[in-house]
C-alpha positions in Angstrom: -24.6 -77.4 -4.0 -27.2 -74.5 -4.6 -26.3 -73.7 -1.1 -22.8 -73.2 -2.2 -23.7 -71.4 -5.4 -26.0 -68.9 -3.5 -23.2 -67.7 -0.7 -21.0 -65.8 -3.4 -23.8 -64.2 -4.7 -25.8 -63.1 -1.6 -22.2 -61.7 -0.1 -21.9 -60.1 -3.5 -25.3 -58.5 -2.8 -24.3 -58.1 0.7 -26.4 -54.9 2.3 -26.0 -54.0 5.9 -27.3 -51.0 8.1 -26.4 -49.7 11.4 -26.2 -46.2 13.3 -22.5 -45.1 13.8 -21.2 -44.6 17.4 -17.8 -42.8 18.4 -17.1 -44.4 21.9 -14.9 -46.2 23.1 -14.7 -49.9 21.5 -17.7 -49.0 19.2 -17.1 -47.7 15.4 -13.6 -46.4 13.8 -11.2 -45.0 16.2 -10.8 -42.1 13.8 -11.4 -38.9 15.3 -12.8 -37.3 12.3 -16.8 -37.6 11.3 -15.5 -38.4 7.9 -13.3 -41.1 8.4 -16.3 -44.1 9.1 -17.0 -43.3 6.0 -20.6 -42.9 6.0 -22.5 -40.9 4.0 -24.9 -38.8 6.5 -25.2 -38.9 10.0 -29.1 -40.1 10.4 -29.4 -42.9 7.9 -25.5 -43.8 7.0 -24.9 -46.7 4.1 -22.0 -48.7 3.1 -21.2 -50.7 -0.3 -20.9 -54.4 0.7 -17.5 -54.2 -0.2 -17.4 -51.2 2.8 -19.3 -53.5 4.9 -16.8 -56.2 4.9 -14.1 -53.5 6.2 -15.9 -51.7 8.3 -17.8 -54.4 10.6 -15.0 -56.0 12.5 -14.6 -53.1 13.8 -18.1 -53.2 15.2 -18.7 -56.7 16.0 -16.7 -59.0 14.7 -15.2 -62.3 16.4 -14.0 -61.0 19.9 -15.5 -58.1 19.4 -18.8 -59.1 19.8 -17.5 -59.9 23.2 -16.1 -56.9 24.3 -19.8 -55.1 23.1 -22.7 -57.7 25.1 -24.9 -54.9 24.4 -24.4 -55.0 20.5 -26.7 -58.0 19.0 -26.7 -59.0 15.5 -29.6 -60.5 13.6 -29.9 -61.8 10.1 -32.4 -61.8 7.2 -32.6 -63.8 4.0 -34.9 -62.8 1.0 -35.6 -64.1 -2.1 -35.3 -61.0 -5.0 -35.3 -62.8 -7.9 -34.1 -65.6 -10.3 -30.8 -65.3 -12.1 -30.1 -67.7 -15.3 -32.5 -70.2 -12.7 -31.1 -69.5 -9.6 -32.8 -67.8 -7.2 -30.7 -64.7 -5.9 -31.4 -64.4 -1.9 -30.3 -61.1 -0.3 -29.0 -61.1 3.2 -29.7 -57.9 5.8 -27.6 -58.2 8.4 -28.4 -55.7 11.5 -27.2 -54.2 14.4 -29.0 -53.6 17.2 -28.0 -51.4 20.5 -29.3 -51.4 23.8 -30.9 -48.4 24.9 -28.1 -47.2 27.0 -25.7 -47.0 23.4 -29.2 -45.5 22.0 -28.9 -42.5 25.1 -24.9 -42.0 24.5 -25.6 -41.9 20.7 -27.9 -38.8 21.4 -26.0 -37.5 24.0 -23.1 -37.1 21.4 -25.2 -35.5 18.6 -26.7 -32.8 20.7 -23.3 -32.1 22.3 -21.9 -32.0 18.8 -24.6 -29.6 17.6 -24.2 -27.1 20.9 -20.6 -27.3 19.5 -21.2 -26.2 16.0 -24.1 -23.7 17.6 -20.9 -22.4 19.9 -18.4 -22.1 17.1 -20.6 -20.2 14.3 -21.7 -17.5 17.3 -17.9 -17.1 18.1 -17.0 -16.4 14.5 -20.4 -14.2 13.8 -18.9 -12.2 16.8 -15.3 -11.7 15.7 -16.5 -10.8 11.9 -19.2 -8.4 13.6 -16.0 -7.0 15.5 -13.3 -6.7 12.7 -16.4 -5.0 10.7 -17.1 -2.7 13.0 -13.7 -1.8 14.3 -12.7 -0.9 10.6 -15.5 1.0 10.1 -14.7 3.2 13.0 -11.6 3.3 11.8 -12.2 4.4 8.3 -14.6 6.9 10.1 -11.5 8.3 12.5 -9.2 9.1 9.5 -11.8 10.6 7.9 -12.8 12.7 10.8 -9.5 13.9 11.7 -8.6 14.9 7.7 -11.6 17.2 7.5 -11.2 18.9 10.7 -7.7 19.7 9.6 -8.6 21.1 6.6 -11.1 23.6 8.4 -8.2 24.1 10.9 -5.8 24.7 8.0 -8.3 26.8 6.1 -9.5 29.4 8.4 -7.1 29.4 11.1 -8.4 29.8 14.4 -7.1 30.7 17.5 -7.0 31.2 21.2 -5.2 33.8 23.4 -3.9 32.0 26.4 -2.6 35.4 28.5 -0.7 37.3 25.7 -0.1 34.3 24.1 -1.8 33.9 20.6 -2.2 29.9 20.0 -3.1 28.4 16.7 -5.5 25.5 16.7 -4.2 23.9 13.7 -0.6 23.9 14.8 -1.4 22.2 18.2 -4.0 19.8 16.3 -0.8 18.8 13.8 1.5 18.5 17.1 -1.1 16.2 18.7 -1.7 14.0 15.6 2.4 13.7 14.8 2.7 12.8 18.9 -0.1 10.5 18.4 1.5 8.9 15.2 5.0 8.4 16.4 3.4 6.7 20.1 1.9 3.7 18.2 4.7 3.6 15.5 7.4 3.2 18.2 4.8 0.8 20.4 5.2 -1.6 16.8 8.7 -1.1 16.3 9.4 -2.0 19.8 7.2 -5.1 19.5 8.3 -6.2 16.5 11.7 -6.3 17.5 11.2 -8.0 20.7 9.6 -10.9 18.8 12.4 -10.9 16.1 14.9 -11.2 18.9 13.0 -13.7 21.0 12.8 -15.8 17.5 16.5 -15.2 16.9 17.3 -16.8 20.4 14.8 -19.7 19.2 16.5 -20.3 16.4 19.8 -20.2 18.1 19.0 -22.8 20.7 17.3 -25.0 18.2 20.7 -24.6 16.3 22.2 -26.1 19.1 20.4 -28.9 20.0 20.0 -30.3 16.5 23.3 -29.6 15.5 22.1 -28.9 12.3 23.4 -25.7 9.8 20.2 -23.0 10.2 21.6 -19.7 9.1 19.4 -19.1 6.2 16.3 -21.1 8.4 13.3 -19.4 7.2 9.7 -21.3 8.7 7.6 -21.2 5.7 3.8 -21.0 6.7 0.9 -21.4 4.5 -3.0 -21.4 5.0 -2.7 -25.1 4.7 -1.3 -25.8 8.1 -4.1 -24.0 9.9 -2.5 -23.1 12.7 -3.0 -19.8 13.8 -0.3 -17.2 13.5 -0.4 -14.3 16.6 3.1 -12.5 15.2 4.1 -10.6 12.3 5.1 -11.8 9.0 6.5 -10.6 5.2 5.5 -10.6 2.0 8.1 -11.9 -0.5 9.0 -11.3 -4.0 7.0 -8.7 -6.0 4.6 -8.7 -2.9 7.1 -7.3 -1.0 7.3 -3.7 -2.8 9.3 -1.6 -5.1 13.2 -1.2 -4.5 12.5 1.8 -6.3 9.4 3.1 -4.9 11.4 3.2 -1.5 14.1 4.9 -3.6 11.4 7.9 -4.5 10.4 7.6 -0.9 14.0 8.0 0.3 14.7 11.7 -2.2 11.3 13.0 -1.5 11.7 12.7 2.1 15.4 14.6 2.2 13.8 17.5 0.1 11.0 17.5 2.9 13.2 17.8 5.3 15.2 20.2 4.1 11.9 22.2 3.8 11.1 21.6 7.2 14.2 22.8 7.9 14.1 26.2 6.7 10.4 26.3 7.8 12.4 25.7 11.2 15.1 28.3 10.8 12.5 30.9 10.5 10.9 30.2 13.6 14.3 30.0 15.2 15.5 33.1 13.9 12.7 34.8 14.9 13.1 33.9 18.6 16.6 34.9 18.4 15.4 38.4 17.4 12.5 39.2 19.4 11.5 36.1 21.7 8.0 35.2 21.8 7.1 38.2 20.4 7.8 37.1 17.0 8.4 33.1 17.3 4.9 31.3 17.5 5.6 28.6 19.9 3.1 26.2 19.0 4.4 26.5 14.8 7.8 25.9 16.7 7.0 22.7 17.9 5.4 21.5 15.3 8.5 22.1 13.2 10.7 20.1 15.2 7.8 17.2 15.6 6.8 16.8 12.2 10.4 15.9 10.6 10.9 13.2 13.1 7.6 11.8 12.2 8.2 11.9 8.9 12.2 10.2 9.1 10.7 7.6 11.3 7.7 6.5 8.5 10.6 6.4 6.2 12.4 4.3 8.0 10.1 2.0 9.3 8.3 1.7 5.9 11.8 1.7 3.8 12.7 -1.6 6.1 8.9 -2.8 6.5 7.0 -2.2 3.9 6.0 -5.9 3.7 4.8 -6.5 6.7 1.7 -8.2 7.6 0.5 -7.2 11.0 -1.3 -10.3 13.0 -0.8 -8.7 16.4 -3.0 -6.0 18.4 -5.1 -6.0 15.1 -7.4 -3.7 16.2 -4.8 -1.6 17.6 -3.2 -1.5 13.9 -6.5 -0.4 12.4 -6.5 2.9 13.9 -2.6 3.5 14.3 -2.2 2.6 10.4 -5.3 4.9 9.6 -4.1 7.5 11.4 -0.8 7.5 10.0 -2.6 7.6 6.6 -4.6 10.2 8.0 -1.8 12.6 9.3 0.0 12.3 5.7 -2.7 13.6 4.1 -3.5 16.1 6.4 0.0 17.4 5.8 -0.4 17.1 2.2 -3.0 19.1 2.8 -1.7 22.1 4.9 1.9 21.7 2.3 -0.4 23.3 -0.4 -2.3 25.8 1.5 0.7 27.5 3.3 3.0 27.8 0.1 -0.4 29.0 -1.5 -0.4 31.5 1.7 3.0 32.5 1.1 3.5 32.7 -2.6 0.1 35.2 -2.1 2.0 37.3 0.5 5.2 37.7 -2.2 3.3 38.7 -4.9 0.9 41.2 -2.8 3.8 42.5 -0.8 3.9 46.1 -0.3 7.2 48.2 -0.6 9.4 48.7 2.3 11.8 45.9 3.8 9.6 46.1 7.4 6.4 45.0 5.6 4.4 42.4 7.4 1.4 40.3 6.4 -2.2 41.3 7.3 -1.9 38.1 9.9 1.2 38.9 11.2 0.6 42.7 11.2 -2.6 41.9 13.2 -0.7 39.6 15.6 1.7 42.5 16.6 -0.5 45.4 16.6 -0.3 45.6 20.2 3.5 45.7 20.3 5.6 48.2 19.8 6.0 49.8 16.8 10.5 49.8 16.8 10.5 46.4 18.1 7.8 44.9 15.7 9.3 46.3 12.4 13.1 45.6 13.9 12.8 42.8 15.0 9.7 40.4 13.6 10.9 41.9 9.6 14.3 40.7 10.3 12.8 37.0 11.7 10.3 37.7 8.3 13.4 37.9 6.0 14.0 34.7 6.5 11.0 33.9 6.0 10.2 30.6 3.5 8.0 33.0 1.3 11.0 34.9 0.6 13.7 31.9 0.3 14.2 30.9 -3.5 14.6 27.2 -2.8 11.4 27.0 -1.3 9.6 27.3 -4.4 11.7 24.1 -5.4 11.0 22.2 -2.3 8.0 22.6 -1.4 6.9 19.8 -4.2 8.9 17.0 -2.7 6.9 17.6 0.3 3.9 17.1 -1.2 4.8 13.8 -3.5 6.3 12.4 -0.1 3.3 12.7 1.8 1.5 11.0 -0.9 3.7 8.2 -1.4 3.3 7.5 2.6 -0.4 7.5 2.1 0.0 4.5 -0.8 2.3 2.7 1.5 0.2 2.9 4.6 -2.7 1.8 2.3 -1.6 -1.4 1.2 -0.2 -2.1 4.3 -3.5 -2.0 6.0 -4.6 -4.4 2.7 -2.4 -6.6 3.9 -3.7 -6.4 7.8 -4.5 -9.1 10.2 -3.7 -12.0 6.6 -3.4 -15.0 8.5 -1.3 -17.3 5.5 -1.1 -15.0 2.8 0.9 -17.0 -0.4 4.1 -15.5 -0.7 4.8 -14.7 3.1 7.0 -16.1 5.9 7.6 -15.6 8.9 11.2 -14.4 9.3 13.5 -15.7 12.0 16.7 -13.8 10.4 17.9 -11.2 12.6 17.6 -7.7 12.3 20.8 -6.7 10.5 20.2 -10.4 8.0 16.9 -9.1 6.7 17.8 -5.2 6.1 21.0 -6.3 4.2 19.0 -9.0 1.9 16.4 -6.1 1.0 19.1 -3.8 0.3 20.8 -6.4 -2.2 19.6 -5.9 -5.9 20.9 -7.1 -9.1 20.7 -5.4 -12.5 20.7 -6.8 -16.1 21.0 -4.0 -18.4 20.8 -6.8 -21.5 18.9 -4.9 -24.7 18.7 -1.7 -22.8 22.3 -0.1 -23.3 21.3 2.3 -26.3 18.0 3.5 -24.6 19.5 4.0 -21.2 22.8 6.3 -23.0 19.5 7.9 -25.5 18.3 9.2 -23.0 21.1 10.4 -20.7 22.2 12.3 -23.7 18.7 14.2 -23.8 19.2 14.7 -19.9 22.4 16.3 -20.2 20.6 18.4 -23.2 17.7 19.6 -20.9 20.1 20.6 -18.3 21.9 22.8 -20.6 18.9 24.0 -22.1 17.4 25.2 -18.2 20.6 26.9 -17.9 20.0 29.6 -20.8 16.4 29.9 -19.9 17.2 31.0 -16.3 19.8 33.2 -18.1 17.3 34.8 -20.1 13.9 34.6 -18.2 15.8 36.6 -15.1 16.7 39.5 -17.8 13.5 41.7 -18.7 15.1 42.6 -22.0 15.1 38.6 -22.7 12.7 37.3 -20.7 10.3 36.6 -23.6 13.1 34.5 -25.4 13.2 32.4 -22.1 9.5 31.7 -22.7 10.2 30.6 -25.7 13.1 28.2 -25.0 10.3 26.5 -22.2 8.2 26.2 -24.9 10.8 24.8 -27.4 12.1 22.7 -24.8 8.7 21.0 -23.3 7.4 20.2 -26.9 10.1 18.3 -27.9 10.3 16.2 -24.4 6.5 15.7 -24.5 6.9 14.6 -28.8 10.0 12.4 -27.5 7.9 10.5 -24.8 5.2 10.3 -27.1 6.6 8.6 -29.7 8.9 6.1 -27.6 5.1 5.5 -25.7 3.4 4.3 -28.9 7.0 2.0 -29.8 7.0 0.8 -25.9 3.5 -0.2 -26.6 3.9 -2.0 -29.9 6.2 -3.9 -28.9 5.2 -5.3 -25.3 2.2 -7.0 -26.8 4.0 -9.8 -27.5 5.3 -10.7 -23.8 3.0 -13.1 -21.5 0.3 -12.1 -19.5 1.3 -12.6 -15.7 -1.6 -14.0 -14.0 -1.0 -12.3 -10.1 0.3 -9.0 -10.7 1.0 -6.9 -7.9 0.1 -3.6 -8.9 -2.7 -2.0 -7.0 -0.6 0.5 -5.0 1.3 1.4 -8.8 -2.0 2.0 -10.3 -3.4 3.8 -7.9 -0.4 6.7 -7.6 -0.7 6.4 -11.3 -4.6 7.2 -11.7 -4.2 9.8 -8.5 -2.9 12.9 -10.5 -4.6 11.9 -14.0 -7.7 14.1 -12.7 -5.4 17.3 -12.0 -4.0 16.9 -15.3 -6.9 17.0 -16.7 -8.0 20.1 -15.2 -5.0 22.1 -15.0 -5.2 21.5 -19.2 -9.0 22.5 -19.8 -7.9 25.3 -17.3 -5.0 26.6 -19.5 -6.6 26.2 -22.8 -9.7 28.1 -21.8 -7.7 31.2 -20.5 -5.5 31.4 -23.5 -8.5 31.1 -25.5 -10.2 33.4 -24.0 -7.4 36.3 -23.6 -6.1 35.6 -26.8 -2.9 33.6 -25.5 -0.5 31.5 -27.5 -1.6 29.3 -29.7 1.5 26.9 -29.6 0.7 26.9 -25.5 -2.7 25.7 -26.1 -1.0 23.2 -28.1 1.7 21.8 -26.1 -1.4 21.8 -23.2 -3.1 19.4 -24.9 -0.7 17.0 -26.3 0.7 17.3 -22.5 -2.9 15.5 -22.0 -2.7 13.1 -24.9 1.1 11.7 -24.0 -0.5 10.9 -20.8 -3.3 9.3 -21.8 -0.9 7.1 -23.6 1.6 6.8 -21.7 -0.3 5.4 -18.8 -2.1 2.7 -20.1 1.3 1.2 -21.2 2.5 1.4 -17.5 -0.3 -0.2 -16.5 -0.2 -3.4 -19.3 3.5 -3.1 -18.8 3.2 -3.7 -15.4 1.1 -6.6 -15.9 3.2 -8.5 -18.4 6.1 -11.6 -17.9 8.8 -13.5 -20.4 7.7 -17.0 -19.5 9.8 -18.5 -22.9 13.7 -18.4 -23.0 13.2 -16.9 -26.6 11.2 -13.4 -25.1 14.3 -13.6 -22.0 16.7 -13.4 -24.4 15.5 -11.0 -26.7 13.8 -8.4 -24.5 11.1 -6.7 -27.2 11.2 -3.3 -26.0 13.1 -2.6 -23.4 15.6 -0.6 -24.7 12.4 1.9 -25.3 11.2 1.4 -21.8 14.3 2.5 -20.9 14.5 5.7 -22.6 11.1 6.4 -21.5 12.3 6.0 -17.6 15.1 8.4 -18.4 13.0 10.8 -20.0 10.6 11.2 -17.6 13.0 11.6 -14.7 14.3 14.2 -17.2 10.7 15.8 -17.3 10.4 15.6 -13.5 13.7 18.0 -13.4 12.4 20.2 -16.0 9.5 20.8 -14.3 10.2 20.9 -11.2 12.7 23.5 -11.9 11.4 25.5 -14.8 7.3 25.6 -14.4 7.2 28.2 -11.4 9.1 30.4 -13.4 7.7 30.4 -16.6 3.7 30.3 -15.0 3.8 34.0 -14.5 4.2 35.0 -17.9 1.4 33.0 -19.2 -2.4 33.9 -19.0 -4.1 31.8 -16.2 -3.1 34.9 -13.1 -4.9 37.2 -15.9 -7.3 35.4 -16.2 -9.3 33.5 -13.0 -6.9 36.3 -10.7 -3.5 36.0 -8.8 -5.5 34.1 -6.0 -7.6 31.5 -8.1 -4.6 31.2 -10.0 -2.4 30.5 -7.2 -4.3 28.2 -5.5 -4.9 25.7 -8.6 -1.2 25.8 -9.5 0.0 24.7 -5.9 -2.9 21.8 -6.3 -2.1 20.5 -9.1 1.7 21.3 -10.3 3.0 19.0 -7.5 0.4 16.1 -8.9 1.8 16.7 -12.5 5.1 16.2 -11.0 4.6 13.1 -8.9 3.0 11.2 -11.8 6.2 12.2 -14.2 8.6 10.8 -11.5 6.3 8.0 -10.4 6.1 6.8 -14.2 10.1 6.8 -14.3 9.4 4.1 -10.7 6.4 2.2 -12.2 8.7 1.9 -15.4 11.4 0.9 -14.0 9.9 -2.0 -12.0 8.3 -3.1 -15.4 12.5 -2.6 -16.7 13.2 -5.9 -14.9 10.0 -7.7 -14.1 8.5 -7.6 -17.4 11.2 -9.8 -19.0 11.4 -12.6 -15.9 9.8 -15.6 -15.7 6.3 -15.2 -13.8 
């Protein structure tokens, strides 16, 4: 009878030890580490109720058979009395023959020259990517600063009578350079979307089943790597209305490209290579298909993650980023150059440039002053629409810099949330990014608002360029600028501070994606800043206008404003059907979009004109003056237009469900 009463208790306190063996007949037949269920690998336990599980499939019944070199012993021990009874506990143990002993350590040490192996593999491929994106950040660097010296000072080489410029065969090899490896990952990418297509097609046929909108979602979850290409979705996946700016900035590029283009071509019409520089030629024609193939690459890929020829990407994408701001770059010093050249111009129709005066002083004299001052009069210096376009090739090289940016962000993301890999063809995937809906709910009285102070402005540029081209009026066109940009700025300023109130009550999205917004938002703040002090310390120190001064510094202020309510905006979500439906503030948002597009035209249109009647050239000098107009104007501008984008994406984002 005791003997029956102690057997439930000593298999309650039932404690058993034994080393665990993966082999063949031995152990679990899991094939991971964690699955026996033990807790470490040197001195592994099991609860009794484990114990009971686990050793049949050790040695239990036939087992024991199959194992002859697996022997079992058992111990009983008294521990103590319970209500009389004495409690026994019962060790059971298993025992190996040295052969299992051999295989146990053959496996452990082959297991650690595993784990050894692994962690030097991935110490060498993060040593790699770290390196190869260091000398990546270190090419792009390299190659912006030697084209601003080459930009700058301008040196050349005479090959025969030839005169070649350094810079524009450094900007001919960087554009070649740029559009090799773009096409090399156009053409790859589409090979793999077509060879995915085909995939899905044949699948399509032997399952029979309806796969037209077959998308294979990957996450990090399924660990498996990924060697292709795939798309961020949803807000990840860019602005409509970034690539929208993209798209105008890049016609009034090329439109400047083209007269830059005409010139050259009219002056090899007129006197050959006497007057045409060959080398500016080229890079005339090179740099507008550089620029329309980024556009359209970007426009239809802006969401791409690259996991193909990774390192390959690293330089091609930093160069790209590179070139763009080299461009940028040269964009500001050459109108700088040329707007220089106008003012300093001498009186005679045949006047040339000191450069260009140097360049022909070995021709002679009929045929330089024919024929070079004919190619000059059509010169971009001397073309009225240059002053206007000259900006939109500045904000477009800009916006190519953000977007190569966060593409490279985005490099080599193996299961980034919010991606797939698509398996849509070509034409399927550029018509679904081209599809957008609008719900102008709430925003029908901002929206008309401000296309009635659009039409306004418009009218309103109209007489000033009436009167500002008159010298008996010009002075009344100053005024009507003036007049005009206070009440814009007081307008903004206003529906800013009523924007702001109001959007405090919407949610707070928890995974924004705003990093490329925010930084082309926080990009010209800096150049505000200083063409203001800049302004303000002239007039005040030539005794300037007072109401200039002014309008300079609540310029700064509306800003200061303004964009720390992009920036919440952007940030912000209507998670509850009551904020949905009623839309706090978006009818101001969308008079604040209009009126800073309205701005943007103002500006753009209006600024060069009315600069020269106020103090700064009297100031710091035509040159100084110059030079930190064509460095900052086109920053003013960009933030104006890219506040109406950033504004508009907050339009429909901030009232949507996160």
């Amino acid at each position: 009878m005791a003997d029956d009463n102690l057997a439930p208790r000593a298999s309650n306190d039932l404690n058993m030890s034994y080393e665990s063996v993966r082999t063949s007949g031995l152990g679990s037949s899991s094939t991971d580490d964690d699955a026996t269920g033990f807790e470490n690998e040197d001195h592994p336990t099991l609860s009794s109720a484990d114990w009971k599980n686990e050793l049949p499939n050790v040695c239990g019944g036939d087992n024991c058979k199959k194992n002859p070199r697996l022997s079992l012993s058992y111990s009983m021990d008294s521990v103590g009395d319970l209500k009389s009874d004495t409690v026994y506990s019962i060790t059971k143990t298993a025992t190996f023959s040295p052969s299992i002993s051999s295989t146990i350590g053959t496996i452990r040490s082959d297991k650690k020259r595993l784990s050894r192996r692994t962690a030097g593999k991935q110490n060498t491929e993060m040593l790699w990517d770290n390196l190869t994106t260091l000398l990546s950040y270190i090419y792009a660097a390299f190659v912006v600063v030697f084209a601003a010296v080459v930009t700058v000072l301008r040196p050349h080489i005479y090959v025969g009578l030839h005169r070649i410029e350094i810079n524009d065969v450094f900007f001919t090899t960087i554009c070649f350079v740029g559009l090799a490896w773009l096409a090399f990952l156009h053409v790859d990418l589409s090979r793999l979307e077509r060879r995915a297509v085909k995939e899905r097609d044949r699948e399509k046929r032997d399952t029979d089943i309806p796969m037209s909108d077959y998308v294979s979602e990957w996450s990090e979850d399924q660990g498996r790597p990924v060697t292709g290409y795939s798309y961020l979705t949803g807000r990840h996946s860019g602005s409509f209305y970034l690539k929208v700016g993209m798209t105008v900035f890049c016609c009034g590029h090329l439109i400047h490209e083209g007269l830059l283009l005409g010139k050259e071509v009219i002056g090899w019409m007129h006197g050959g290579e006497i007057c045409a520089d060959i080398s500016l030629l080229v890079v005339h024609v090179v740099r507008p298909i550089f620029s329309f193939y980024q556009l359209y690459f970007l426009f239809k890929y802006s969401n791409i993650v690259i996991n193909r020829w990774v390192v390959m990407a690293k330089f091609g994408i930093m160069h790209c980023f590179a070139t763009t701001l080299s461009y940028w770059f040269r964009t500001i010093v050459d109108d700088a150059y040329g707007d220089v050249i106008k003012a300093n111009k001498h009186q005679g129709p045949y006047w040339l440039p000191p450069a260009e005066s140097e360049r022909f002083s070995d021709q002679p004299d009929n045929l330089t002053n024919l024929s070079c001052a004919t190619a000059d009069l059509f010169s971009p210096a001397y073309l009225a629409p240059m002053q206007y376009l000259y900006p939109f090739t500045i904000e477009f090289d800009l916006l190519l810099a953000g977007v190569w940016f966060i593409v490279l962000q985005n490099l080599g993301k193996h299961g980034l949330k919010n991606s797939h890999k698509r398996y849509r063809s070509s034409e399927e995937t550029t018509e679904k990014n081209l599809v957008i809906s609008v719900d102008c709910h709430s925003a029908n009285r901002g929206i008309f608002a401000g296309i009635v102070v659009l039409l306004a402005s418009i009218v309103v540029m109209v007489v000033f360029y009436v009167t500002v081209l008159s010298e008996e009026h010009n002075h009344t066109g100053v005024i009507v600028y003036l007049v005009q940009e206070g009440v814009l700025l007081s307008l903004a300023f206003v529906a800013s501070l009523l924007a702001y109130a109001r959007i405090v009550v919407l949610d707070i999205n928890s995974h924004p994606i705003t990093f490329l917004d925010d930084f082309l938002l926080c990009i010209p703040l800096p150049f505000y800043f200083l063409h203001g002090m800049l302004v303000v310390i002239a007039n005040l120190q030539t005794g300037g206008s007072w109401a200039r001064i002014l309008l300079q510094i609540f310029s700064v202020i509306q800003v200061v404003v303004q964009t720390p309510l992009i920036i919440d905006g952007l940030r912000r979500c209507s998670n509850s059907h009551v904020l949905r439906y009623k839309k706090p503030g978006r009818e101001v948002v969308s008079f604040l979009i209009v009126i800073n597009i309205t701005m943007w035209i103002v500006y753009t249109f209006e600024r060069k004109m009315a600069v020269r009647f106020f103090m700064g050239i009297r100031y710091y000098g035509l040159h100084a003056w110059v030079f930190v107009e064509h460095t900052t104007i086109p920053l003013m501008l960009f933030y104006r237009f890219h506040s109406s984008v950033c504004l508009a994406d907050m339009w429909k984002s901030a009232y949507e469900a996160e």
